[in-house]
C-alpha positions as YAML, in Angstrom:
chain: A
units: angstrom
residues:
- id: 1
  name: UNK
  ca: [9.87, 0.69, 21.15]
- id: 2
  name: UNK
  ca: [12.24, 0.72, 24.29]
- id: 3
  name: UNK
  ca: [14.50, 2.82, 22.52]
- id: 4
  name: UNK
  ca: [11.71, 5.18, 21.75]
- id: 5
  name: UNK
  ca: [10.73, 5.37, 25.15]
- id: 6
  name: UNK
  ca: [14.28, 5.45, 26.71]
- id: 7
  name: UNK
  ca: [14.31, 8.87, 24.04]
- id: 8
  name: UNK
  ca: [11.15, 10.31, 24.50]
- id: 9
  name: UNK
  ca: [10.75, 9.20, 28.26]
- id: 10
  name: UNK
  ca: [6.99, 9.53, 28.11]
- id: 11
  name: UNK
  ca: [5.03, 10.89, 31.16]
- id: 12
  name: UNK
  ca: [2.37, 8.78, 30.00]
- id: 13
  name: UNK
  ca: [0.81, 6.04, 27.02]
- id: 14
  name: UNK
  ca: [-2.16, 6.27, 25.22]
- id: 15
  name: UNK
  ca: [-2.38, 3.48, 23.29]
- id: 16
  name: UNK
  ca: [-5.25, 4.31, 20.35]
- id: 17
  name: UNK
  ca: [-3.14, 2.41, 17.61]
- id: 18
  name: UNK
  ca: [-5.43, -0.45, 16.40]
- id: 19
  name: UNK
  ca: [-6.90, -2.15, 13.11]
- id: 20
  name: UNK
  ca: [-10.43, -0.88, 13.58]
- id: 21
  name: UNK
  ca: [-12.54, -2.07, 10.23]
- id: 22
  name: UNK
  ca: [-14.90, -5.02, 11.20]
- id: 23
  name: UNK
  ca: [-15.09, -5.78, 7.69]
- id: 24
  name: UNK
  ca: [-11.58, -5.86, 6.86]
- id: 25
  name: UNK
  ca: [-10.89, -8.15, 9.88]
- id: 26
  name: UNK
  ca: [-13.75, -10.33, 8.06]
- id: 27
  name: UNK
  ca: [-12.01, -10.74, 5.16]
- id: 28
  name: UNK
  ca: [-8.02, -10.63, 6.49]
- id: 29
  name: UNK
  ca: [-8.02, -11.25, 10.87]
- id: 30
  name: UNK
  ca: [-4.16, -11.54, 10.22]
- id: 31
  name: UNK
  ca: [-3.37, -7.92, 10.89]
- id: 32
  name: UNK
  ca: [-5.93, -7.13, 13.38]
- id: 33
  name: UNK
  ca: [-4.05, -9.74, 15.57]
- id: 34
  name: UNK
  ca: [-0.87, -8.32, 14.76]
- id: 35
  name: UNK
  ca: [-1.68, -4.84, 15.71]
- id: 36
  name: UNK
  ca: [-4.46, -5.13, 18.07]
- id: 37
  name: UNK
  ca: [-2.90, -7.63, 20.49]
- id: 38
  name: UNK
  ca: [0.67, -8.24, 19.47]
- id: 39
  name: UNK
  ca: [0.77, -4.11, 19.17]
- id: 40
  name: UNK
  ca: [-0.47, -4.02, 22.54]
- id: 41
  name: UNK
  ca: [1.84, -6.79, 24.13]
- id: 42
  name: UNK
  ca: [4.63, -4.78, 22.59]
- id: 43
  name: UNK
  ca: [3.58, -1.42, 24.66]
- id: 44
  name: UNK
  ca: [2.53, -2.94, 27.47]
- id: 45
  name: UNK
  ca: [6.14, -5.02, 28.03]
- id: 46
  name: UNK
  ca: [8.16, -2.28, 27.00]
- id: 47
  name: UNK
  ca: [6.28, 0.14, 29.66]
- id: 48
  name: UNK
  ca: [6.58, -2.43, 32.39]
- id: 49
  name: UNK
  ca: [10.47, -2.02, 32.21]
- id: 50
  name: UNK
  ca: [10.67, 1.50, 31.72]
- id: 51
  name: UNK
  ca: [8.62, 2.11, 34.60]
- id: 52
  name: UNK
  ca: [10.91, 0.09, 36.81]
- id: 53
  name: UNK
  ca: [13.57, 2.15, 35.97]
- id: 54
  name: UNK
  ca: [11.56, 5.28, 36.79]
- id: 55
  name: UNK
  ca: [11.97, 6.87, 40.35]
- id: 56
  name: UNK
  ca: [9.99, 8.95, 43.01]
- id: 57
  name: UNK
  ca: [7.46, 11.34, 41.32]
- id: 58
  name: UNK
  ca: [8.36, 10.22, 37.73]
- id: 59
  name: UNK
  ca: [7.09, 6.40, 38.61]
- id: 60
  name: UNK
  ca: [4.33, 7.66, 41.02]
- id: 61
  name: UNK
  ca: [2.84, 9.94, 37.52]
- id: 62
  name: UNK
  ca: [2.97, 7.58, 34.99]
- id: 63
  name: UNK
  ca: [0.05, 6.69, 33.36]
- id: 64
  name: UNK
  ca: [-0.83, 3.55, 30.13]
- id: 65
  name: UNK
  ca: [-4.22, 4.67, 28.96]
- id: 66
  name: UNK
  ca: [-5.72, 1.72, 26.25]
- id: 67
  name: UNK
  ca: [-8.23, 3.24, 24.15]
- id: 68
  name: UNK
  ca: [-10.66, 0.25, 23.21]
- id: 69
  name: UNK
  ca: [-14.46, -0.48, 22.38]
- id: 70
  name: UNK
  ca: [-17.56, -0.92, 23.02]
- id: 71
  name: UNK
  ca: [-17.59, -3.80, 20.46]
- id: 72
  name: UNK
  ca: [-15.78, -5.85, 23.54]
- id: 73
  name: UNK
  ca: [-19.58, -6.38, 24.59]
- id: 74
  name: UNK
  ca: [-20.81, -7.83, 21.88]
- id: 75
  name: UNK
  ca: [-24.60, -7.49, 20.82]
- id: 76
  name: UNK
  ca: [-27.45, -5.67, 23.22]
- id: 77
  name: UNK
  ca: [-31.02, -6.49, 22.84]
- id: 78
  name: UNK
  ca: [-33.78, -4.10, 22.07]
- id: 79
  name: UNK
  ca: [-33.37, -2.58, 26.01]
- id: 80
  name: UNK
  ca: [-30.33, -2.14, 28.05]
- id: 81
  name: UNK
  ca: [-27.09, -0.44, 28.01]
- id: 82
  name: UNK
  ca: [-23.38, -1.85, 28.16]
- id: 83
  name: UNK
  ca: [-21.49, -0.89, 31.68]
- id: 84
  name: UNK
  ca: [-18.76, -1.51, 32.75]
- id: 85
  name: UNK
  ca: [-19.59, -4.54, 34.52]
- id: 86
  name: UNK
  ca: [-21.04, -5.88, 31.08]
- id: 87
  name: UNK
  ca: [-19.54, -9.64, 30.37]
- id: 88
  name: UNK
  ca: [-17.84, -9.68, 27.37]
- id: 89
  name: UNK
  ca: [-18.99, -11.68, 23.86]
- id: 90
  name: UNK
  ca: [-17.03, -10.21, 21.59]
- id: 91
  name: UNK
  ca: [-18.51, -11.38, 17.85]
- id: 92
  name: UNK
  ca: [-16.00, -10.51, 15.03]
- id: 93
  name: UNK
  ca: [-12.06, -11.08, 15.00]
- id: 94
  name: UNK
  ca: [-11.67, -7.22, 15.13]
- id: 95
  name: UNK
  ca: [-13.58, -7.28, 18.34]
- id: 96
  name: UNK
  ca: [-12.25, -10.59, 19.84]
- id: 97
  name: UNK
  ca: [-8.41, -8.87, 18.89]
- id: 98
  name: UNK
  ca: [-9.71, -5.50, 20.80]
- id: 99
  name: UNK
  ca: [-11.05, -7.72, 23.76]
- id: 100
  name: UNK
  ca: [-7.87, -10.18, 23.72]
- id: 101
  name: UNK
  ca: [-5.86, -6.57, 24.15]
- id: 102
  name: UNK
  ca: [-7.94, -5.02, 27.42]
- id: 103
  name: UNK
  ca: [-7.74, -8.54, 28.80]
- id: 104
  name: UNK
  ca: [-3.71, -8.01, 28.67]
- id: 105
  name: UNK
  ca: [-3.98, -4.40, 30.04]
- id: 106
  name: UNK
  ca: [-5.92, -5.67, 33.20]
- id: 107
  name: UNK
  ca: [-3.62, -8.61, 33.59]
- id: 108
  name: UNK
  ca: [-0.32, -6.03, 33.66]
- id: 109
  name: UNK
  ca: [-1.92, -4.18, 36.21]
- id: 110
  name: UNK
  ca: [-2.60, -7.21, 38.54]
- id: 111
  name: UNK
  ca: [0.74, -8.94, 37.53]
- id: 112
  name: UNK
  ca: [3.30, -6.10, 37.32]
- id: 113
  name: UNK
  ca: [1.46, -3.59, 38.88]
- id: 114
  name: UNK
  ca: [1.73, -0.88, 35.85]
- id: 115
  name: UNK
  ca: [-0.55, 1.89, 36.30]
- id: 116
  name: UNK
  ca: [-3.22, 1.33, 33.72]
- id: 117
  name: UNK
  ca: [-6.54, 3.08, 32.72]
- id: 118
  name: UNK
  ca: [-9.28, 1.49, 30.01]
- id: 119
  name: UNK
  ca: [-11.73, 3.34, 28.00]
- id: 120
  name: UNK
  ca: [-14.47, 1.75, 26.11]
- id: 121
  name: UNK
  ca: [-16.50, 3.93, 23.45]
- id: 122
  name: UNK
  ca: [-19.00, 4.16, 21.16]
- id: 123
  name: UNK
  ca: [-18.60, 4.50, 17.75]
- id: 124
  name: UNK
  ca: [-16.77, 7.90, 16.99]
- id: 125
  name: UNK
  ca: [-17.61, 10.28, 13.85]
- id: 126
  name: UNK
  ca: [-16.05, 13.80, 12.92]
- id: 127
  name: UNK
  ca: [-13.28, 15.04, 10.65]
- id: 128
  name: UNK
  ca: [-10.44, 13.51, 9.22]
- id: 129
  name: UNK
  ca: [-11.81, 9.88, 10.24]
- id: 130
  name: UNK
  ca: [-10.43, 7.33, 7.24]
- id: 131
  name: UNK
  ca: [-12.91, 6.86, 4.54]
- id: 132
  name: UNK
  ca: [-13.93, 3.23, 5.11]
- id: 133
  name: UNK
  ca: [-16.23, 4.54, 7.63]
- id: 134
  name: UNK
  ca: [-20.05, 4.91, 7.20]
- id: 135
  name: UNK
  ca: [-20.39, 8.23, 7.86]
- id: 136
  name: UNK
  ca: [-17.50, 9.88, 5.16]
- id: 137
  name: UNK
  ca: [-18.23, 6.63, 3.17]
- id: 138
  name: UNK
  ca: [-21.90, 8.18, 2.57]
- id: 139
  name: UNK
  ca: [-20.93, 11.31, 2.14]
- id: 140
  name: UNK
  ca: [-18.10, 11.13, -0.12]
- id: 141
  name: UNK
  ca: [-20.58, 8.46, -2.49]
- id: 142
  name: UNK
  ca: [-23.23, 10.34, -2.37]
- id: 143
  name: UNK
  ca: [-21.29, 13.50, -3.41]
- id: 144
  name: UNK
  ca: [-19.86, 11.55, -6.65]
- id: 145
  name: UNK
  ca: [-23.12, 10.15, -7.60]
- id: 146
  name: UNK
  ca: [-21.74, 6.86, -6.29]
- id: 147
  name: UNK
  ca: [-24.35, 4.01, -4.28]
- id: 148
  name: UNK
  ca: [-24.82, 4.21, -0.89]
- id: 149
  name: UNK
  ca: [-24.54, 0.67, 0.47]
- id: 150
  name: UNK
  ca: [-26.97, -0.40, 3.44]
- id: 151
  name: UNK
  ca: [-26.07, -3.63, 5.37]
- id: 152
  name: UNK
  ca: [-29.58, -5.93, 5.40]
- id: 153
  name: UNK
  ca: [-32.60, -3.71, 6.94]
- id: 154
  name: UNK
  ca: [-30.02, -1.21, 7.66]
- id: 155
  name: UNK
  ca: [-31.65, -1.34, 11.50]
- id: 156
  name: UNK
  ca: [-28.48, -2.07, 13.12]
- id: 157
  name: UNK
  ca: [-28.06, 0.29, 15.29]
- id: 158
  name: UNK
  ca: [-24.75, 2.36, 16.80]
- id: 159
  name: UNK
  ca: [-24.46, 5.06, 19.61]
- id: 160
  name: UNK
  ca: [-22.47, 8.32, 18.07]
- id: 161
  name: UNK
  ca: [-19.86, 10.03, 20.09]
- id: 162
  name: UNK
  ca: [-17.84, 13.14, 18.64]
- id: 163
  name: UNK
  ca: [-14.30, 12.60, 18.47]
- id: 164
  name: UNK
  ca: [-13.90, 15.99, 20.31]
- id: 165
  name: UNK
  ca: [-15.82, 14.73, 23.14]
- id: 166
  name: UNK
  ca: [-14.16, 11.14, 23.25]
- id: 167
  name: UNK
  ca: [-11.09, 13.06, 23.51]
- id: 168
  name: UNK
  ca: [-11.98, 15.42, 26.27]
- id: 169
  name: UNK
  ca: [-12.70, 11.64, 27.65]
- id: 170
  name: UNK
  ca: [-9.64, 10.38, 27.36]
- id: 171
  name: UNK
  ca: [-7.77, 13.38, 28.94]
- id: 172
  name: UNK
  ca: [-10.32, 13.12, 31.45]
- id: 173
  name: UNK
  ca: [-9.45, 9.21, 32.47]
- id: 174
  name: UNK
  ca: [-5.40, 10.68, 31.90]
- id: 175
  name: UNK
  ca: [-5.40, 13.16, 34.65]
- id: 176
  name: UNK
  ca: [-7.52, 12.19, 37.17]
- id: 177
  name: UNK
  ca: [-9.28, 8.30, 36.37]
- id: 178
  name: UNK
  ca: [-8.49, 5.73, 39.48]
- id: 179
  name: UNK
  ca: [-5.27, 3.28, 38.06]
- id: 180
  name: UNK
  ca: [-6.68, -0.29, 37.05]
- id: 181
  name: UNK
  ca: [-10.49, 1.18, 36.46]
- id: 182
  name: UNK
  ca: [-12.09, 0.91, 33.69]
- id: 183
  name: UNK
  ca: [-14.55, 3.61, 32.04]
- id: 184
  name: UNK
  ca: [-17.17, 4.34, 29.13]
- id: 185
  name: UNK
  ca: [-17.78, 6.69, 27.18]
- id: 186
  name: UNK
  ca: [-20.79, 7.10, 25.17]
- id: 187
  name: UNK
  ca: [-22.57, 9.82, 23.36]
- id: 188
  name: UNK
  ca: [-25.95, 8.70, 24.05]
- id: 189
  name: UNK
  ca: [-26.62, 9.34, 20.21]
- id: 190
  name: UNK
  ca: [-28.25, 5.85, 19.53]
- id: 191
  name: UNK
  ca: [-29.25, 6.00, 15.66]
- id: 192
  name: UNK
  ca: [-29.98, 2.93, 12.82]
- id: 193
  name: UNK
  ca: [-27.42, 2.59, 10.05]
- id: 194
  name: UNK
  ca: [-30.72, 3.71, 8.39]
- id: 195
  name: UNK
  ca: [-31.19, 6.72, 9.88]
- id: 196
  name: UNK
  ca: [-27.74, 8.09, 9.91]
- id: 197
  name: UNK
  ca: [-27.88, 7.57, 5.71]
- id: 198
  name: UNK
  ca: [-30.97, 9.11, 5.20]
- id: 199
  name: UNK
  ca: [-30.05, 12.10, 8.02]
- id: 200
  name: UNK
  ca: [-26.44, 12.86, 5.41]
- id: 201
  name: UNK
  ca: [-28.66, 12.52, 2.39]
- id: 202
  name: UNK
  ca: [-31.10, 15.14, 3.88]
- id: 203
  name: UNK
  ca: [-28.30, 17.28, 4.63]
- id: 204
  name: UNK
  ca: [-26.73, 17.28, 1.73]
- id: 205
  name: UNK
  ca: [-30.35, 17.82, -0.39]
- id: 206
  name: UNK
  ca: [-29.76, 21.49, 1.26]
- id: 207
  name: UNK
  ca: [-26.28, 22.02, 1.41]
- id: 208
  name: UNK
  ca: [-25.68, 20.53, -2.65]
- id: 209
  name: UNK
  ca: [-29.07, 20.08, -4.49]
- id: 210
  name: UNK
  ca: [-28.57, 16.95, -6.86]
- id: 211
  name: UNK
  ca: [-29.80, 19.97, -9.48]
- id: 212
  name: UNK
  ca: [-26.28, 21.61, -8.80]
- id: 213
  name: UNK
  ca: [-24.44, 18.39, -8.58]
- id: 214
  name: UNK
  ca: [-22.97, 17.01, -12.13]
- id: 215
  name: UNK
  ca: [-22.89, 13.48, -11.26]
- id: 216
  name: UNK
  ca: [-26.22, 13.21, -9.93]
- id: 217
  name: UNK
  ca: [-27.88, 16.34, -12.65]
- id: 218
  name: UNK
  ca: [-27.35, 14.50, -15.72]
- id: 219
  name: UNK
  ca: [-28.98, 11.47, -14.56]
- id: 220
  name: UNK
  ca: [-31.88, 13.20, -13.37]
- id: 221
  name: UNK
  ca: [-31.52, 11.54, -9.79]
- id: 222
  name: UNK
  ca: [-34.48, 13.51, -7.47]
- id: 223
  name: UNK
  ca: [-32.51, 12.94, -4.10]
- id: 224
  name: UNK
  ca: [-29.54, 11.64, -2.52]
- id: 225
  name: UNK
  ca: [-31.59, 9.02, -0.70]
- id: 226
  name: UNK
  ca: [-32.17, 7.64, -4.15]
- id: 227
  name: UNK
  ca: [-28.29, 6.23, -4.16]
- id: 228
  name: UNK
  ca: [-29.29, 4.25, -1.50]
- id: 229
  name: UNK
  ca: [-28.39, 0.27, -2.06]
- id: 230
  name: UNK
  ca: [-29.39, -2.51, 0.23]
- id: 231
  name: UNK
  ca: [-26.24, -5.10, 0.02]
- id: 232
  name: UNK
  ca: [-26.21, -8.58, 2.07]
- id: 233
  name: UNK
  ca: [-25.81, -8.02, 5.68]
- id: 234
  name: UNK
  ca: [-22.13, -8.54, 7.08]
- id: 235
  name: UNK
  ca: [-21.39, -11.93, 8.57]
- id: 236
  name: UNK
  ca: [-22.35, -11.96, 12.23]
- id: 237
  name: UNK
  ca: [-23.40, -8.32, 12.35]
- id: 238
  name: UNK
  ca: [-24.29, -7.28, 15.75]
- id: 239
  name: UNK
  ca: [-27.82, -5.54, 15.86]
- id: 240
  name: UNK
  ca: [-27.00, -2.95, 18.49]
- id: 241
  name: UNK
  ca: [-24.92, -1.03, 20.80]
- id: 242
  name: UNK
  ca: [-25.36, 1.59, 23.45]
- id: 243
  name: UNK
  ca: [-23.38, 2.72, 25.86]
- id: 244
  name: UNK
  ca: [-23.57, 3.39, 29.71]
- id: 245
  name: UNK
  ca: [-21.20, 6.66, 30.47]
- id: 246
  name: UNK
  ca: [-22.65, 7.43, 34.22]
- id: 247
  name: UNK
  ca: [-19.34, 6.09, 35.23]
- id: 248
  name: UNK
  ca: [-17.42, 8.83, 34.00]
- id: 249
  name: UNK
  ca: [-20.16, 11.28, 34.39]
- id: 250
  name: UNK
  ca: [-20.32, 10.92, 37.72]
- id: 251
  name: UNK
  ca: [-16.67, 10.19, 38.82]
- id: 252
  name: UNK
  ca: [-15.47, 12.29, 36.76]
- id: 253
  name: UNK
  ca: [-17.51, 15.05, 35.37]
- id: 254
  name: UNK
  ca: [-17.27, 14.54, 31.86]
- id: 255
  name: UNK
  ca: [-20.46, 15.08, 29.49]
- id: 256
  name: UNK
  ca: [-20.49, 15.49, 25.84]
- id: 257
  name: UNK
  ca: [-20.64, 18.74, 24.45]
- id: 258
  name: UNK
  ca: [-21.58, 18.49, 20.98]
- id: 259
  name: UNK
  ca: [-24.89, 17.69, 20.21]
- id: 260
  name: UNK
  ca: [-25.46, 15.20, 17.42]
- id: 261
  name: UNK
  ca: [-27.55, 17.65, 15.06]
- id: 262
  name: UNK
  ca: [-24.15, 20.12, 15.32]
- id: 263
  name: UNK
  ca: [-21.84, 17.38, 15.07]
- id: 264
  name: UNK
  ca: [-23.32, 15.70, 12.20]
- id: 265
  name: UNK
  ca: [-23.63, 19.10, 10.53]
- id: 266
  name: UNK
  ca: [-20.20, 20.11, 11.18]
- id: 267
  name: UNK
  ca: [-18.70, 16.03, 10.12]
- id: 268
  name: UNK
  ca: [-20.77, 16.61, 6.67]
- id: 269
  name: UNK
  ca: [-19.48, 19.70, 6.03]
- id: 270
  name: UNK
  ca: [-15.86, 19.27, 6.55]
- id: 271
  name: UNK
  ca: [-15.61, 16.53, 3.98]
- id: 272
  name: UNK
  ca: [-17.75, 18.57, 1.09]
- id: 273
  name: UNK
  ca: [-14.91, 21.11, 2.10]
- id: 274
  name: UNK
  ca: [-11.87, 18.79, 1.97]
- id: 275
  name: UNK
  ca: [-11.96, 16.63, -0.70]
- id: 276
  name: UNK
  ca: [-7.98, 16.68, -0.87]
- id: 277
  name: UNK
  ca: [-7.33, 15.50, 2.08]
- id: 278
  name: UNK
  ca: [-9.75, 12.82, 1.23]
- id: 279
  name: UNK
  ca: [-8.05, 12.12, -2.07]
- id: 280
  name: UNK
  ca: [-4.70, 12.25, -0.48]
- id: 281
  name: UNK
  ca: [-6.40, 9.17, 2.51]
- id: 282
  name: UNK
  ca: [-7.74, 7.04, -0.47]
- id: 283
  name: UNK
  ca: [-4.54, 6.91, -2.91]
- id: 284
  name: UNK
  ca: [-2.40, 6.27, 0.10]
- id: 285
  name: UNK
  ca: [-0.64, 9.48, -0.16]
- id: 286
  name: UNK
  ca: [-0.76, 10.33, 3.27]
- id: 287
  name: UNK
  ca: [2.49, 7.85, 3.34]
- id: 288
  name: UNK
  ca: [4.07, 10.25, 1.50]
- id: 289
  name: UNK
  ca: [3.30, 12.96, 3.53]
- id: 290
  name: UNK
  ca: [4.40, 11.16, 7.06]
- id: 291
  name: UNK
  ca: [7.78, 10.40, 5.29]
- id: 292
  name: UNK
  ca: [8.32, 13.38, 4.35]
- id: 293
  name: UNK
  ca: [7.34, 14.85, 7.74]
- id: 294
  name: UNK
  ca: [8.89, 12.62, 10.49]
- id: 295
  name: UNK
  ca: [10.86, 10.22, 8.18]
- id: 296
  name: UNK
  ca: [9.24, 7.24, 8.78]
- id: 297
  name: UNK
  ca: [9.65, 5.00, 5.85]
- id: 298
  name: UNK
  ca: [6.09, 4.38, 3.47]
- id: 299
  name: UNK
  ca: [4.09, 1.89, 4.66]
- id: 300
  name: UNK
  ca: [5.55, 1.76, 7.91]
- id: 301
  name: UNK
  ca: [2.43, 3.16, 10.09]
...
């Protein structure tokens, strides 16, 4: 990394590299440490020293933005919303690895005095996300005919945010957020695990009748919602997050622009419309692809 930065010479860091998958930090925690906080260490060390070496308007512009979660929090009640000033209970190792990391990023900034920002968000949906997620999990299952696996009551419940608008976010905190804050973003798009399954299945009812749709024709399945599959609720499972953004908002100006009808829409119809890509993100191809592209051995990212 220091040689990276001595060749780049970055005017700024965002640090959105991290082992996201609660599940997979159920099963293995191993890498999520790794990554999440040793990752973290890594940029935030090597940063330090290149700033010192940085002089007059170089130094005074540099910026380490660390992209986190709202996960931090741990679980909200049936009222309230997570601020800024929310304690943090962090309930899974992915969660406790994310929270270990901002904890590190606060401490360089009152230690070392590196210009930091921290963004905490909700939990993000749109195209290209990996296909472990819930919402191109559903949609890719219930396009193949495939079950549609609800944790418990499937009423845990998650606030949306567009990855457009969590971007717009983040360049938002970049350019003009105060160094050492802190700040939330949230799409106010709070929906059950139950709801967001049975909005897709809807969707995709009208955009690929099961009538029209081989793997789900021959069997004579009415509906999409029909795949759905209660499983055994994940170990410690928090029941719901939601997420305060007047921070932001209001220091800021940032609002989201997508509403979750269009965004949903859009999300469901980029996967029907990109199943290579998807094919390419499940076989591990995409290695390939980054080799041959920037020559980064397989494996390595």
């Amino acid at each position: 990394m220091a040689r990276v930065f001595a060749e780049a010479r970055p005017a700024a860091v965002l640090n959105l590299a991290a082992e996201t998958h609660v599940d997979r930090s159920i099963d293995s925690p191993h890498p999520f440490i790794d990554t999440n906080i040793v990752g973290t260490f890594a940029l935030l060390d090597v940063a330090r020293h290149f700033v010192a070496g940085l002089r007059g308007e170089e130094r005074a512009a540099f910026r380490f933005l660390h992209v986190s979660t709202d996960e931090v929090y741990g679980s909200l009640g049936s009222k309230g919303r997570f601020s800024e000033e929310t304690p943090y209970a962090p309930n899974s190792p992915y969660a406790a690895s994310k929270a270990s990391a901002d904890h590190l990023v606060r401490a360089y900034f009152h230690t070392y005095q590196l210009p930091v920002l921290l963004t905490n968000c909700s939990n993000n949906y749109g195209p290209r996300q990996f296909p472990e997620k819930l919402i191109p999990l559903v949609v890719l299952n219930a396009v193949d005919g495939r079950p549609l696996p609800v944790y418990g009551d499937g009423g845990n419940i998650r606030d949306w945010l567009h990855v457009d608008d969590h971007c717009a976010g983040l360049l938002l905190v970049l350019g003009k957020g105060r160094l050492g804050e802190k700040y939330n973003i949230g799409g106010g798009n709070e929906r059950s695990n139950l709801e967001v399954v049975d909005l897709i299945c809807d969707a995709l009812d009208e955009r690929c009748p099961p009538a029209a749709n081989a793997a789900l024709a021959s069997r004579h399945v009415p509906s999409y919602r029909a795949l759905k599959t209660f499983v055994p609720d994940r170990p410690g499972h928090d029941r719901r997050y939601a997420i305060d953004p007047s921070k932001v908002e209001n220091e800021l100006g940032w609002l989201p622009q997508e509403s979750w009808a269009t965004g949903l829409q859009k999300t469901i119809d980029w996967y029907s419309e990109n199943i290579q890509w998807i094919d390419r993100a499940r076989s591990g191809a995409y290695r390939s692809y980054y080799e041959q592209q920037y020559g980064v051995e397989a494996g390595s990212r």
